[in-house]
N, C-alpha and C positions, 0 to 999 in steps of 0.2 A: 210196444208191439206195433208191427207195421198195419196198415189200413187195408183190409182184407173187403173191401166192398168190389164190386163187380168191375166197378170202370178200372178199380185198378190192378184185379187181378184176374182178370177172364179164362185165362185160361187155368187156373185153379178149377172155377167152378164146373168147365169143361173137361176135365180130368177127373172129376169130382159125379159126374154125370156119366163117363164111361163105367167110371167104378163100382156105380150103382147100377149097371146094366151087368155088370160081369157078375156081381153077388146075386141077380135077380135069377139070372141064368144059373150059376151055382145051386141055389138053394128050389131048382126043380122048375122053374116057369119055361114052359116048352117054347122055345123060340127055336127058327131054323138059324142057318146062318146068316143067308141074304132078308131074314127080318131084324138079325143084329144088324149087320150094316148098313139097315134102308135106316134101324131110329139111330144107331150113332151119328149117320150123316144128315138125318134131321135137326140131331139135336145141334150138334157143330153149326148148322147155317145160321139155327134161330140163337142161339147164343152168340153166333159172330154177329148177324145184323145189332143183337140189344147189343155187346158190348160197340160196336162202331155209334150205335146215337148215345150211348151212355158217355162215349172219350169225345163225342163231338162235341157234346153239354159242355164239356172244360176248355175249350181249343180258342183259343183269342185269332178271331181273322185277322188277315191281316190288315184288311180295311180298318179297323181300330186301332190299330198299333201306333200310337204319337210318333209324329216323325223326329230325326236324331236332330239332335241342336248341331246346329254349323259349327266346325272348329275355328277356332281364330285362327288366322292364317299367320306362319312365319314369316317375320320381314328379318331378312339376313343384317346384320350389324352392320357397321363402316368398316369396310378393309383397314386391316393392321399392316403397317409394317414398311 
């Protein structure tokens, strides 16, 4: 089973968070429409800013990155021929 945590599927849990607003409104909670769309687009910011520090937690700068080892350099052979 693949790793269902936030940093690596945010947008699940953001689908996941519409879904629950669309049942909420289903089963009779008087919302208008522009108060579904002020908390869908609440919730979308505050879920994107946590997943951006949740994928930032994992992100190697590149300031750390070890630099590449030199290649040895090709020395062409003695002419044949």
């Amino acid at each position: 089973m693949s790793n269902l945590s936030f940093s690596h599927e945010p947008a699940l849990y953001i689908g996941f968070a519409n879904a629950l607003l669309l049942v909420l409104v289903t089963f009779g909670v008087p919302l208008s429409g522009d108060q579904k769309t002020a908390i869908d687009t609440l919730l979308g910011a505050v879920l994107a800013i946590v997943a951006g520090i949740a994928i930032r937690s994992q992100v190697t700068p590149v300031s750390q990155i070890p630099a590449p080892v030199p290649a040895v350099p090709v020395v062409p052979g003695p002419p044949t021929g």
